[in-house]
N, C-alpha and C positions, 0 to 999 in steps of 0.2 A: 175838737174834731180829730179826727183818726182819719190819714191817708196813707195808704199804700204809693211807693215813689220809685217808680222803675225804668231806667236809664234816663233819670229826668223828666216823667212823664207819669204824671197823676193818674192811673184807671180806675180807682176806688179812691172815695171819701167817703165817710159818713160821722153825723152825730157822735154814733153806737156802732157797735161790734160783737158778734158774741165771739169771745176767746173761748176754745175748746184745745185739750192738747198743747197748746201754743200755737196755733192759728188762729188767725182772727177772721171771722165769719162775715163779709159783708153783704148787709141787705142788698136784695137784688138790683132797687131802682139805687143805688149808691152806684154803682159798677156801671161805663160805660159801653154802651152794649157797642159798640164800633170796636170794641180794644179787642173783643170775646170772639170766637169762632167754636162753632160744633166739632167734636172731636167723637169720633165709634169707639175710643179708648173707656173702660169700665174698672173700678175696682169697687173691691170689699172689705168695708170693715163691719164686725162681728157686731159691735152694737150701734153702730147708725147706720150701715146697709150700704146698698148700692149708689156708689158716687159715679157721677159724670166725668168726666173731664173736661177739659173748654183750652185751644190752642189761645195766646194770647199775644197780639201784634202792638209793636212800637216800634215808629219810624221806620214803617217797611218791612221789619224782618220778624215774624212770627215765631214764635219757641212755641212747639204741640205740646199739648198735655201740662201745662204749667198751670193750671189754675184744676179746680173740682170744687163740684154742689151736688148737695143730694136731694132730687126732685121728690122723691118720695122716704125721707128717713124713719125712721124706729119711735116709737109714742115718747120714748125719752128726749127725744132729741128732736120731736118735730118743733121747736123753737128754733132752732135755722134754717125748715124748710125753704128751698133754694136760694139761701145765703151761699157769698162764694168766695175760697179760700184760695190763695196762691202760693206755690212753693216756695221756700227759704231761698233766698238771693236778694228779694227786694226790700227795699227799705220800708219801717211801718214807722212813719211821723205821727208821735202826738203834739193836740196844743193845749190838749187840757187831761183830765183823767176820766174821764167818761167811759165804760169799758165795760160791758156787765162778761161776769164770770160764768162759767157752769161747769162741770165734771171735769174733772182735769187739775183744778187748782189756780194757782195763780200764774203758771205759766212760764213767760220769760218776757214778760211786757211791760216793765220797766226801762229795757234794751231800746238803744232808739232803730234798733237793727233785730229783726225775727230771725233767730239764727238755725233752730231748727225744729221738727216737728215729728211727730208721725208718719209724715209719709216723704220724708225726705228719700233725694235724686240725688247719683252722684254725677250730677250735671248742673250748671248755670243753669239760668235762670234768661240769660240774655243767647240766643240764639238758639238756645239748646246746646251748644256745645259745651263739654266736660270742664 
């Protein structure tokens, strides 16, 4: 299993992941949808398109814009069609090596810590602040 751990507090596990970049992609139903909130924030990237953002709450205190999925990605990439990734801060536990790979390489998923990615923030991850 592959979970995401942040401030002590599981919002993703799953089986499987797709690592992209060095982010790990989690299936939708993995992600509990209580942790997630709608965010109007949008970015671009050039070959999987238009990403979401998603604010994401633990133990009361929300950091916006910490997490992104792309509801409608690029034919190369629609294999994480609304998989959702979160920014570098939190911890990605494995307990096994389960992990499928795609474009990008191998990444840095070895790390029991995702240290950084493509769309890295120069912000925490816990409250949003710096």
């Amino acid at each position: 299993m592959i979970r995401l751990v942040w401030n002590g507090v599981v919002p993703a596990e799953a089986g499987r992941t797709v690592a992209v970049e060095g982010d790990h992609y989690f299936p939708p139903d993995s992600v509990r949808g209580e942790r997630l909130t709608d965010s109007a924030s949008r970015t671009l990237c050039f070959w999987k398109r238009v990403a979401h953002d998603d604010g994401v709450t633990v133990d009361g205190q929300t950091s916006s814009d910490a997490a992104w999925h792309y509801p409608e990605p690029s034919p190369p990439t629609r294999r994480f069609k609304g998989h959702v990734a979160f920014y570098p801060g939190a911890s990605i536990e494995r307990t096994d090596e389960e992990c499928s790979r795609e474009r990008g390489g191998p990444g840095r998923h070895g790390d029991a810590r995702q240290e950084g990615s493509g769309r890295d923030r120069p912000r925490s991850l816990l409250g949003g602040r710096a």
